[in-house]
The first five atom37 places (N, CA, C, CB, O) and aatype in JSON, in Angstrom:
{
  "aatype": [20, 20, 20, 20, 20, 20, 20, 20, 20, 20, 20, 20, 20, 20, 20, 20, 20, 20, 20, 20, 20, 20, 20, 20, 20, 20, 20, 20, 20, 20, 20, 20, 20, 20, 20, 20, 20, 20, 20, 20, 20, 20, 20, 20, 20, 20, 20, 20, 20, 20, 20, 20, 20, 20, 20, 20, 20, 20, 20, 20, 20, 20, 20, 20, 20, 20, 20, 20, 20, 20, 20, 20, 20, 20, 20, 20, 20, 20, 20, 20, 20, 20, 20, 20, 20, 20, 20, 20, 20, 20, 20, 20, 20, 20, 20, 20, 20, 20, 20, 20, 20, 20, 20, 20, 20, 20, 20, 20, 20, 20, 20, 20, 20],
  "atom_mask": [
    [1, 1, 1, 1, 1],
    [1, 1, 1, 1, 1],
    [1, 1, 1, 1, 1],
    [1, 1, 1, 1, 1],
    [1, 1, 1, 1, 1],
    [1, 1, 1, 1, 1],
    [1, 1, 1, 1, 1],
    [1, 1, 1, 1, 1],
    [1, 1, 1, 1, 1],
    [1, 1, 1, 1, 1],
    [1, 1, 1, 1, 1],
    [1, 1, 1, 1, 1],
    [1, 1, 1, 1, 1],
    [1, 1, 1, 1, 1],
    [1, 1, 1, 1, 1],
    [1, 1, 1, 1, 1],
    [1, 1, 1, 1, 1],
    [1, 1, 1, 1, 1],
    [1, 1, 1, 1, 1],
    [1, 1, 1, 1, 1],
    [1, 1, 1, 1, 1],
    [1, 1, 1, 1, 1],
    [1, 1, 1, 1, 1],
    [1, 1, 1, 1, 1],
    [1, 1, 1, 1, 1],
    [1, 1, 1, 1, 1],
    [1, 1, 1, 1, 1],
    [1, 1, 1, 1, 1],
    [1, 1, 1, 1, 1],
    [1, 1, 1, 1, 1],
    [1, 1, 1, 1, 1],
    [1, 1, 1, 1, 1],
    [1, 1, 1, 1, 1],
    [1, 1, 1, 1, 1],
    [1, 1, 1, 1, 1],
    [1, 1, 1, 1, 1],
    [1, 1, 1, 1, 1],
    [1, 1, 1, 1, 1],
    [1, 1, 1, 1, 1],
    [1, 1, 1, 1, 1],
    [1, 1, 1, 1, 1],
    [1, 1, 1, 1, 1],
    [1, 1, 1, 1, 1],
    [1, 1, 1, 1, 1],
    [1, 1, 1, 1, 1],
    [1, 1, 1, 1, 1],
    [1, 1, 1, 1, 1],
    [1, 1, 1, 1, 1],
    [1, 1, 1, 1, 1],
    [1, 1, 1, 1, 1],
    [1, 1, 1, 1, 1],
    [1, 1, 1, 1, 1],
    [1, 1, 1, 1, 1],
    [1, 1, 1, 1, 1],
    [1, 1, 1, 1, 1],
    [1, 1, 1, 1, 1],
    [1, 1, 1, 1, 1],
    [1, 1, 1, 1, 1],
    [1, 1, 1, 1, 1],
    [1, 1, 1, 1, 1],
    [1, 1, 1, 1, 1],
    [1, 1, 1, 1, 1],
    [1, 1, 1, 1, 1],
    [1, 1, 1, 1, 1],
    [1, 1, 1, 1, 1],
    [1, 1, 1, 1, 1],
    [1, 1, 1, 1, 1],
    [1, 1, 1, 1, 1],
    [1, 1, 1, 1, 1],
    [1, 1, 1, 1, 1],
    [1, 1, 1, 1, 1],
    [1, 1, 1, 1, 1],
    [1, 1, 1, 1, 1],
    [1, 1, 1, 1, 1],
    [1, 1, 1, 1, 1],
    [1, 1, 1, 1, 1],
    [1, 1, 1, 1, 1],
    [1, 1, 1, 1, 1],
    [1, 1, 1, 1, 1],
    [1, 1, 1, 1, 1],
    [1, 1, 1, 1, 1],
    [1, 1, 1, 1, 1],
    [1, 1, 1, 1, 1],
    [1, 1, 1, 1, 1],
    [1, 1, 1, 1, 1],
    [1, 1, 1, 1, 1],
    [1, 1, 1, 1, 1],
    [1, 1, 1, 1, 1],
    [1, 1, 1, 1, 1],
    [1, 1, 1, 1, 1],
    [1, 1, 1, 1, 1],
    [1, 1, 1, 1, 1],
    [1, 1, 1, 1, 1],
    [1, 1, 1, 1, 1],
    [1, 1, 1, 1, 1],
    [1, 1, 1, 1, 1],
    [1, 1, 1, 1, 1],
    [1, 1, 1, 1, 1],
    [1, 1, 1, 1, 1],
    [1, 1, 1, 1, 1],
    [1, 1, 1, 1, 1],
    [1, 1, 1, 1, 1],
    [1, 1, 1, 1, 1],
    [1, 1, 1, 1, 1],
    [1, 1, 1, 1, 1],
    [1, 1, 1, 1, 1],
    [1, 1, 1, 1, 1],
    [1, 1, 1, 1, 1],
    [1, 1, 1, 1, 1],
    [1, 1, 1, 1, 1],
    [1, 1, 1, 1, 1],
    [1, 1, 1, 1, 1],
    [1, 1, 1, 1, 1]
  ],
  "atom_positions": [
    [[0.82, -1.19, 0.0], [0.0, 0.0, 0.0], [0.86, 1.26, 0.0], [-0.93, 0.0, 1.2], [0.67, 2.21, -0.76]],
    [[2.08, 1.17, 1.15], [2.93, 2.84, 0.89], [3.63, 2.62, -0.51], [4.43, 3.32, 2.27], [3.91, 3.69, -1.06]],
    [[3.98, 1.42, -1.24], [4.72, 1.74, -2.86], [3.38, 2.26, -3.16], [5.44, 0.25, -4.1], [3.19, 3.35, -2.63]],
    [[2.34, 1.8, -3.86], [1.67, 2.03, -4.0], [1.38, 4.46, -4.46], [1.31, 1.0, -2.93], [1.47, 5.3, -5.35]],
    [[1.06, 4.27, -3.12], [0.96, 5.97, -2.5], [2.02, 6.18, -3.21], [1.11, 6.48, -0.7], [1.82, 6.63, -4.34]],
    [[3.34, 5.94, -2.82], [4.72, 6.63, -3.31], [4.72, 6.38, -4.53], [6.07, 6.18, -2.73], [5.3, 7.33, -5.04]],
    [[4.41, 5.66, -5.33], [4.3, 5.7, -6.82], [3.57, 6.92, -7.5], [3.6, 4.49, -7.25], [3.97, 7.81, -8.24]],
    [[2.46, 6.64, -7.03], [1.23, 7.71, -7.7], [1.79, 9.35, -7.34], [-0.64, 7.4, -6.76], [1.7, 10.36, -8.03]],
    [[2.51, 9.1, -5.71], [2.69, 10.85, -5.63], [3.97, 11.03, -6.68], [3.17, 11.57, -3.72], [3.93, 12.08, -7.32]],
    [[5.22, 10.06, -6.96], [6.04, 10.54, -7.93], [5.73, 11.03, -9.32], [6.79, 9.72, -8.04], [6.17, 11.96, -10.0]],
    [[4.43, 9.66, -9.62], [3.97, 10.34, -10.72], [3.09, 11.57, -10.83], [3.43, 9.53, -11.32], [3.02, 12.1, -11.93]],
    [[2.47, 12.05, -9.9], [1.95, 13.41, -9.97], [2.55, 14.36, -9.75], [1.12, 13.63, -9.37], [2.12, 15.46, -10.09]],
    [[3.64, 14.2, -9.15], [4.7, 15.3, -9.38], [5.69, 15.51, -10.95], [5.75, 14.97, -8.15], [6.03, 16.54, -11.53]],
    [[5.9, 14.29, -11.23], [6.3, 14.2, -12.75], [5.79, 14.5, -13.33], [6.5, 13.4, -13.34], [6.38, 15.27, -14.09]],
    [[4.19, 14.27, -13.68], [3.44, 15.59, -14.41], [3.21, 16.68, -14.04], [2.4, 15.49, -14.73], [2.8, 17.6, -14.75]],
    [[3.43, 16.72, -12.94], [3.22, 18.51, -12.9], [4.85, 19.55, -13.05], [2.42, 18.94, -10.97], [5.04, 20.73, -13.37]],
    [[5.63, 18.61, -12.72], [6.88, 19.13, -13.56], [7.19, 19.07, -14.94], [7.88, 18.59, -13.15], [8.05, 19.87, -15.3]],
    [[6.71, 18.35, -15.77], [6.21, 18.01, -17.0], [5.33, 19.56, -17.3], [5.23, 16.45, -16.9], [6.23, 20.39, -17.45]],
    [[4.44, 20.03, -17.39], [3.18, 20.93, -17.13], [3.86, 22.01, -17.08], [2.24, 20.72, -15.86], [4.04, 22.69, -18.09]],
    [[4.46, 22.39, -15.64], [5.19, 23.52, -15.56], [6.46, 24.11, -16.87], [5.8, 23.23, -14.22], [6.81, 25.24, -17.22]],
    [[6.91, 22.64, -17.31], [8.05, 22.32, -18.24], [7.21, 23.35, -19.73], [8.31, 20.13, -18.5], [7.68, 24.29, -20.37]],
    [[6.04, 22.75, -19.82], [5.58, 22.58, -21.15], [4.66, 24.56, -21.16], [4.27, 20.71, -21.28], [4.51, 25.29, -22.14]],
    [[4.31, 24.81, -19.9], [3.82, 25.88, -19.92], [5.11, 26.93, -20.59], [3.25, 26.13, -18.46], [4.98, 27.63, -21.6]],
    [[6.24, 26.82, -19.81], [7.73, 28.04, -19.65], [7.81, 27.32, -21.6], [9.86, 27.42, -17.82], [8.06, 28.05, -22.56]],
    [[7.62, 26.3, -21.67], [7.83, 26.52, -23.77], [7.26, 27.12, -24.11], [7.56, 25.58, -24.92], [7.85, 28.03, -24.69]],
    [[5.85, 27.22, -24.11], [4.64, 27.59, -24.88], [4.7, 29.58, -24.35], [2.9, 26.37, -24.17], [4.25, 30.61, -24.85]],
    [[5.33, 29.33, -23.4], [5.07, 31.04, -23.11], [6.58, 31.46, -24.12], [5.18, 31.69, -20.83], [6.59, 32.48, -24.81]],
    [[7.46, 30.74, -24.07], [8.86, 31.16, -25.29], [8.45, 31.71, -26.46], [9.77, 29.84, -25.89], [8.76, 32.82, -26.89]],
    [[7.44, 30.57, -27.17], [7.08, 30.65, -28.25], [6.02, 31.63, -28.46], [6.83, 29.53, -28.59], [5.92, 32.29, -29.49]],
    [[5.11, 31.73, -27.29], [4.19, 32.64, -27.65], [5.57, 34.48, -27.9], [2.68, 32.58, -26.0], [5.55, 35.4, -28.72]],
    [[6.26, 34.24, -27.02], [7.17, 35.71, -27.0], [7.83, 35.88, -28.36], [8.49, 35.72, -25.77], [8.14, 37.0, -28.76]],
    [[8.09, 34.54, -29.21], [9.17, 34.57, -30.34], [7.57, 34.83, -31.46], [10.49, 32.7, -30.57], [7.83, 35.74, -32.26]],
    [[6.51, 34.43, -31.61], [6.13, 34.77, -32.43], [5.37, 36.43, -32.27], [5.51, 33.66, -32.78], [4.86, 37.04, -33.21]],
    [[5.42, 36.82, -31.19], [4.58, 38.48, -30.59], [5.52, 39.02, -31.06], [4.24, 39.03, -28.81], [5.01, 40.06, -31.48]],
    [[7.06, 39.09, -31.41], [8.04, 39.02, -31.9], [8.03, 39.51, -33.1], [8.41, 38.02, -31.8], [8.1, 40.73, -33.31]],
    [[7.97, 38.74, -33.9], [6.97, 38.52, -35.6], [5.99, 38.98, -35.81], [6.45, 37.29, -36.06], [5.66, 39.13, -36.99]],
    [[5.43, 39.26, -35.11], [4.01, 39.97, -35.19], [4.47, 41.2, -34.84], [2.75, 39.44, -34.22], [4.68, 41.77, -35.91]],
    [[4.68, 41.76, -34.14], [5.09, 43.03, -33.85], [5.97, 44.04, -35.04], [5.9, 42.77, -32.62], [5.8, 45.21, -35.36]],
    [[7.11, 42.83, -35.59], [7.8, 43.07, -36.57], [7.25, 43.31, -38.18], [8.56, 42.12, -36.43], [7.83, 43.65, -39.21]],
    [[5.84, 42.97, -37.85], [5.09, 43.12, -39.21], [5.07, 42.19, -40.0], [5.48, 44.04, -39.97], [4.2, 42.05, -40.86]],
    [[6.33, 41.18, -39.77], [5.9, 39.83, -40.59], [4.63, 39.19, -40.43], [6.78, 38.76, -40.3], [4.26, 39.55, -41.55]],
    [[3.78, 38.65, -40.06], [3.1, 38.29, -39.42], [1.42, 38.58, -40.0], [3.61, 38.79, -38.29], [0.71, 38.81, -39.02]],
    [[0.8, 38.61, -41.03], [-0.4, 39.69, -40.84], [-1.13, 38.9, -40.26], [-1.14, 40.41, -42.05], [-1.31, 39.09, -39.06]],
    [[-1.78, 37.74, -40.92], [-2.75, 37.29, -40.1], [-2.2, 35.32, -40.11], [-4.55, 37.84, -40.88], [-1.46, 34.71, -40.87]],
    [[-2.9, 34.94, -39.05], [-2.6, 33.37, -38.54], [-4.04, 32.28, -38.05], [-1.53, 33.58, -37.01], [-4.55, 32.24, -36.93]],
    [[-4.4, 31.55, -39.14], [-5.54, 31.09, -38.56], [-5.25, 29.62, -38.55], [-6.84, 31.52, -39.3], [-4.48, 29.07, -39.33]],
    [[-6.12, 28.86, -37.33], [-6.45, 27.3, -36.93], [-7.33, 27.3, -37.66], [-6.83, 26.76, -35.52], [-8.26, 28.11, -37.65]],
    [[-7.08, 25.78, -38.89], [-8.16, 24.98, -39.53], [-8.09, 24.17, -39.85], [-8.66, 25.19, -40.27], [-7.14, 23.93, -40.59]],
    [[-9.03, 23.16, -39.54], [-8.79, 22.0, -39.52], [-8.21, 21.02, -40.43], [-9.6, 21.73, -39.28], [-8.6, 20.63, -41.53]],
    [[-6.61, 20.55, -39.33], [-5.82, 19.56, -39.99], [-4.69, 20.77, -40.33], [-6.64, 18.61, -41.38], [-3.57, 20.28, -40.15]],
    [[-4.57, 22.32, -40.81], [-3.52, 22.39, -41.03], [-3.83, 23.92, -40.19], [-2.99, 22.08, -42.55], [-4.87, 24.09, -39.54]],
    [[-2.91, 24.84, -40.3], [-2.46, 26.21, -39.75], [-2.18, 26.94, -40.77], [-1.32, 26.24, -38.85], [-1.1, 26.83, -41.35]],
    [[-3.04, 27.73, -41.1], [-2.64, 29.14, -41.79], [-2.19, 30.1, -41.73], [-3.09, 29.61, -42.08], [-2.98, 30.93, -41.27]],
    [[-0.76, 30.69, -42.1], [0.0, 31.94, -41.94], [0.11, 32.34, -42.88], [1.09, 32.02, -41.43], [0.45, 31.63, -43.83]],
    [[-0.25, 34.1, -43.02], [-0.08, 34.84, -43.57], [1.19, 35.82, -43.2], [-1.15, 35.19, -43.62], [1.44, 36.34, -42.12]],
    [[2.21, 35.93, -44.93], [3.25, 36.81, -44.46], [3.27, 37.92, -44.63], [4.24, 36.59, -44.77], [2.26, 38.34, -45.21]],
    [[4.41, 39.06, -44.23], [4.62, 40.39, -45.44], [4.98, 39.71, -46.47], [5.82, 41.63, -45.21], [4.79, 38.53, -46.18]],
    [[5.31, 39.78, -47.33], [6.22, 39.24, -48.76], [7.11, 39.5, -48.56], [6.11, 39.64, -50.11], [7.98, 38.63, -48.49]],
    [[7.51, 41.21, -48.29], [8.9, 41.57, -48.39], [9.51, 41.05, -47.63], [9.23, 42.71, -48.32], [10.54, 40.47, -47.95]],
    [[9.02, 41.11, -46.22], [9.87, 40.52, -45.29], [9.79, 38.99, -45.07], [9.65, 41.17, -44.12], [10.41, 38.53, -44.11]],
    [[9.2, 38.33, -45.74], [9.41, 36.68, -45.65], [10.23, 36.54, -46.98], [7.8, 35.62, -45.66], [10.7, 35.42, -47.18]],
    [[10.49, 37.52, -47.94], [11.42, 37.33, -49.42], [13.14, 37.98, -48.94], [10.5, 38.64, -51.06], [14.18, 38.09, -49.59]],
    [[12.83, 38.27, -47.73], [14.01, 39.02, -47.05], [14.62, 38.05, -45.68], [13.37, 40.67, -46.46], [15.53, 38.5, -44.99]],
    [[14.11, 36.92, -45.44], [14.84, 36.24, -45.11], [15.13, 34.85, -45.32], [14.74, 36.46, -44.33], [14.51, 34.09, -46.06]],
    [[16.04, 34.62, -44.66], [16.56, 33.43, -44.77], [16.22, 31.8, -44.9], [17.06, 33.58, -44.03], [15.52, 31.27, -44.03]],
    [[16.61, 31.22, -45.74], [15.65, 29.57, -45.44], [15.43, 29.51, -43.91], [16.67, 27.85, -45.93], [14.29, 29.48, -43.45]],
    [[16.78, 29.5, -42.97], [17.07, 29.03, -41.48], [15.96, 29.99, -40.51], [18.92, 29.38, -41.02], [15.25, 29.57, -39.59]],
    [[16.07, 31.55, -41.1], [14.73, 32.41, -40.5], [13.34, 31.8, -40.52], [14.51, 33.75, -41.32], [12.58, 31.56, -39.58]],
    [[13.17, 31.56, -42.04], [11.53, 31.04, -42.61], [11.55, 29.63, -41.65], [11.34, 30.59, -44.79], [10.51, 29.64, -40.98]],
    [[12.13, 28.79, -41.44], [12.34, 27.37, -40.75], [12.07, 27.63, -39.22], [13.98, 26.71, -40.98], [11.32, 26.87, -38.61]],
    [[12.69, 28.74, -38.54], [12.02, 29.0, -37.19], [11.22, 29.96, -36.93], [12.79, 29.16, -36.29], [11.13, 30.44, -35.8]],
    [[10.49, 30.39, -38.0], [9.27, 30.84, -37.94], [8.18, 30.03, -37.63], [9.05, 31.37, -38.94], [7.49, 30.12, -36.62]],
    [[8.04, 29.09, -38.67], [7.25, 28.01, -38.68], [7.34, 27.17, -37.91], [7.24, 27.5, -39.55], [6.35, 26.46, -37.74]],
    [[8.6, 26.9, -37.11], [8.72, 25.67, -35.97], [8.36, 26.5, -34.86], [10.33, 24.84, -35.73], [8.13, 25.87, -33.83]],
    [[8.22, 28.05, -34.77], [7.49, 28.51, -33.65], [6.2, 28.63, -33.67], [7.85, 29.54, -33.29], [5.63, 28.75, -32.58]],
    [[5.62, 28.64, -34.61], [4.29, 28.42, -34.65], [3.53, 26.91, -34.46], [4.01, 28.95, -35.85], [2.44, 26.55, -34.0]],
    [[4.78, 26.16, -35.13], [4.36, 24.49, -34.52], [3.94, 24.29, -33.11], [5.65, 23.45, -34.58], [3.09, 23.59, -32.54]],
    [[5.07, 25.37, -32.67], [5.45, 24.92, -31.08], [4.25, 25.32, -30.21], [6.92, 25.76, -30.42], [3.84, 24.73, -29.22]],
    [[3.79, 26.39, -30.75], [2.48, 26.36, -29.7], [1.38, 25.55, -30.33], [1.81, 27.95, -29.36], [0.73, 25.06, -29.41]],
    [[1.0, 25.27, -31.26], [0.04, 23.84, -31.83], [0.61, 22.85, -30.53], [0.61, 23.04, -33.88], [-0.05, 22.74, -29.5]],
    [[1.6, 22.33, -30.69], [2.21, 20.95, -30.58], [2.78, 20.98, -28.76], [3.72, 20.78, -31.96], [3.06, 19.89, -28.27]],
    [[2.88, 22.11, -27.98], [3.53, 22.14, -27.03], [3.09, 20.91, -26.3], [3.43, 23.34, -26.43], [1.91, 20.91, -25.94]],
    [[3.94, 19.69, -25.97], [3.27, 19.04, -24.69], [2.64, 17.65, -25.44], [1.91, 20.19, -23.86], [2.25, 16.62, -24.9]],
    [[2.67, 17.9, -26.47], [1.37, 17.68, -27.02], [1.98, 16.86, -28.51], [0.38, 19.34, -27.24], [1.82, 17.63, -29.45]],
    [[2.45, 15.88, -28.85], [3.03, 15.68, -30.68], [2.12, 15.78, -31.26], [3.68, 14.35, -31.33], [1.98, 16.55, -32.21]],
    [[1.11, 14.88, -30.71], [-0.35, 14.4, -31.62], [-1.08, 15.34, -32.32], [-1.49, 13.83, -30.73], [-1.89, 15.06, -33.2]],
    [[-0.73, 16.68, -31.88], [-1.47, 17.77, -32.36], [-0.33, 18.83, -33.79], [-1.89, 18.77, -30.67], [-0.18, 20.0, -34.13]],
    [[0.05, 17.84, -34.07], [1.38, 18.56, -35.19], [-0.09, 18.44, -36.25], [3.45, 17.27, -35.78], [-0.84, 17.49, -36.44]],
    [[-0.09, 19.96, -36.86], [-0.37, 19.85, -38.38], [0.29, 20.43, -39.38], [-1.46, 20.22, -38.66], [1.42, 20.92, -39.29]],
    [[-0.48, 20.39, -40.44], [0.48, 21.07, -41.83], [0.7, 22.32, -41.5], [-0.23, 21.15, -43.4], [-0.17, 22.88, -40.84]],
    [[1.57, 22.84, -41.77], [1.77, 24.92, -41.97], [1.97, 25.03, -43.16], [3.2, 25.92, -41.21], [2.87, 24.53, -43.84]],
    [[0.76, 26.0, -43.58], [0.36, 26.6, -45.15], [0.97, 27.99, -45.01], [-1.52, 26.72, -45.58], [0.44, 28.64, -44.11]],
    [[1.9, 28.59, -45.63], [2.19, 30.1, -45.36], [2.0, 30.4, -46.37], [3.4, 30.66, -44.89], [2.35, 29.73, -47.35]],
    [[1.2, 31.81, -46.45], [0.84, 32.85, -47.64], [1.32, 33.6, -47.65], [-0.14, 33.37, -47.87], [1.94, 33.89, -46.63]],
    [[1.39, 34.49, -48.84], [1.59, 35.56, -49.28], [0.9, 36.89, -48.84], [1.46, 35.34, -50.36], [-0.01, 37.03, -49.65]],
    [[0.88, 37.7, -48.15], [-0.47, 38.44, -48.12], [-0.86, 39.64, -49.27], [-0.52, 39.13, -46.71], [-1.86, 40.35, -49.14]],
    [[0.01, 39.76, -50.31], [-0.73, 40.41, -51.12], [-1.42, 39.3, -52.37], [0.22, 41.59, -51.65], [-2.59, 39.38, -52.73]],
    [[-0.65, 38.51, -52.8], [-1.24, 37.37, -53.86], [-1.87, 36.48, -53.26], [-0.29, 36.6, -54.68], [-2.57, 35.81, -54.02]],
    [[-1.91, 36.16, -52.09], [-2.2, 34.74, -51.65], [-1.92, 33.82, -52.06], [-3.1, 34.43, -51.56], [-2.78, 32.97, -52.3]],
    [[-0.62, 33.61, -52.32], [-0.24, 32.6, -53.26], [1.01, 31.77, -52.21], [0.37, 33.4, -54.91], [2.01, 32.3, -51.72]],
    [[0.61, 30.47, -52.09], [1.54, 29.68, -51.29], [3.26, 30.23, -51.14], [1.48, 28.19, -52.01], [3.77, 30.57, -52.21]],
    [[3.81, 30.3, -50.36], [5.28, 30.12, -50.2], [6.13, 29.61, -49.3], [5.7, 31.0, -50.25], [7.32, 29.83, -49.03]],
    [[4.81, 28.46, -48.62], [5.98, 27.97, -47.6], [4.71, 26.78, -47.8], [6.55, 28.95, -45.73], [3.64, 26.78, -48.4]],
    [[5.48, 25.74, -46.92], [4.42, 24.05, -46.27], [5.45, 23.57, -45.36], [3.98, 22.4, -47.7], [6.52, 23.46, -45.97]],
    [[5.55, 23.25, -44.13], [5.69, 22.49, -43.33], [5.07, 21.32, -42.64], [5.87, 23.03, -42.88], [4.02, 21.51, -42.02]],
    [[5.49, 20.41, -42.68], [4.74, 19.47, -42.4], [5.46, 18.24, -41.02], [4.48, 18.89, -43.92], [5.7, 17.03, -41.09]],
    [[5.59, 19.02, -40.13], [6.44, 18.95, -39.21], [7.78, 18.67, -39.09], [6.06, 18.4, -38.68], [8.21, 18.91, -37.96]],
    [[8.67, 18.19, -39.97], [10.06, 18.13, -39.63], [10.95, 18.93, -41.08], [10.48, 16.32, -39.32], [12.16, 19.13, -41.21]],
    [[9.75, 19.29, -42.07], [10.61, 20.15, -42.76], [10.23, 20.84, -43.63], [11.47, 19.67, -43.22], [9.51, 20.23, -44.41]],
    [[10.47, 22.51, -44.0], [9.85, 23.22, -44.85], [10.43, 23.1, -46.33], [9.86, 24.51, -44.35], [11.58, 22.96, -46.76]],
    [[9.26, 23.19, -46.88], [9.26, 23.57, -48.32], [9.16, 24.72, -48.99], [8.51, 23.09, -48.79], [8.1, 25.25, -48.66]],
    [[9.84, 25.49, -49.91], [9.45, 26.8, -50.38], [9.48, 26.9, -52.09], [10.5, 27.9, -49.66], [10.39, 27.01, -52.91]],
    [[8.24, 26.81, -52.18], [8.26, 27.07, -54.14], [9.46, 27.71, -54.56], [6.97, 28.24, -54.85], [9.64, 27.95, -55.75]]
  ]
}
């Protein structure tokens, strides 16, 4: 009966250190993309079902880097996915004046027309 108790309290402390773990990510990521947004890259970002829609500047997503465009999108994964794998979807990034595709991620790696 005390393994027992002592089991269950390790494991409820392991998730809640887990929890605490996964909150201090998700608040990173929320700061790295307010970041991007602030910076004007960013116009608009919508949840739909099965994938994630981002909208860019042009100029400034044609102004940086593959390695930039790559942790853009893995910060936007990161709050989808914090804690969480099962919840990875596609990332569609647009254009915001053409609307015309220029990015897909599909969790471990971007593509750019």
């Amino acid at each position: 009966m005390h393994r027992t108790v002592i089991l269950v309290l390790a494991l409820l402390l392991s998730a809640a250190a887990a929890a605490q773990e996964n909150m201090a990510k998700a608040e990173q990521c929320q700061a790295k993309l307010k970041m991007a947004n602030d910076a004007g890259l960013i116009v608009d970002l919508k949840l739909q079902p099965g994938f994630v829609r981002v909208v860019v500047n042009r100029d400034a997503w044609r102004g940086m880097t593959f390695d930039q465009k790559t942790g853009l999108v893995e910060t936007v994964e990161c709050l989808i996915t914090v804690g969480d794998a099962s919840k990875a979807a596609l990332i569609n990034v647009f254009d915001h004046i053409d609307n015309k595709l220029v990015g897909k991620y599909n969790g471990n790696r971007l593509t750019v027309p």
